[in-house]
C-alpha angles and dihedrals in degrees: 000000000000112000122227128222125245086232087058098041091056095043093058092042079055102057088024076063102042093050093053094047090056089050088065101047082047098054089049093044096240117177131177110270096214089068118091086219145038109264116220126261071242092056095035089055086043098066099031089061092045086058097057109042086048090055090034083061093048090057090057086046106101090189090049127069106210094190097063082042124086120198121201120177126185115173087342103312110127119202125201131207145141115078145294133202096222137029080231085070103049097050099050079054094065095038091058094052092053092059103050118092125272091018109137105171134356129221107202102202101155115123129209118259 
């Protein structure tokens, strides 16, 4: 039997946990307030989804640290904060959630420790 990383293990129970976060704001229709209007289940999923494969990306990422970032996406604008040791850092951040699918724009917010 093939033996998973720890690395591996702890990037799926974070999305496993994102995901099921989402389903409950879904279920209580939850929407973001400072939105002038409702967004969609869809939306909601969309973004949802967005969030964590970026994050998911961040944790295979050996140069970013995906626990000191923090990832927000809202219709496909991801938005970036926390901190990073080094610019290098910020920028592949930011790198990384460009490439990822859905991903319209990115806010790089992160500042330098």
């Amino acid at each position: 039997m093939k033996s998973t990383s720890f690395r591996s293990r702890l990037v799926t129970a974070s999305a496993m946990l994102l995901v099921a976060g989402s389903a409950g704001m879904l279920a209580a229709g939850t929407a973001h307030a400072d939105t002038p209007r409702q967004e969609t289940a869809g939306e909601l999923l969309d973004d949802t989804v967005t969030t964590t494969k970026v994050k998911t990306a961040f944790f295979q990422d050996e140069k970013v640290s995906a626990l000191r970032i923090n990832v927000h996406s809202n219709r496909g604008v991801v938005q970036l904060s926390g901190f990073a040791n080094s610019l290098q850092e910020v920028d592949r951040a930011a790198e990384i959630a460009r490439t990822v699918p859905g991903v319209i724009a990115v806010r790089n917010d992160i500042l330098l420790k």
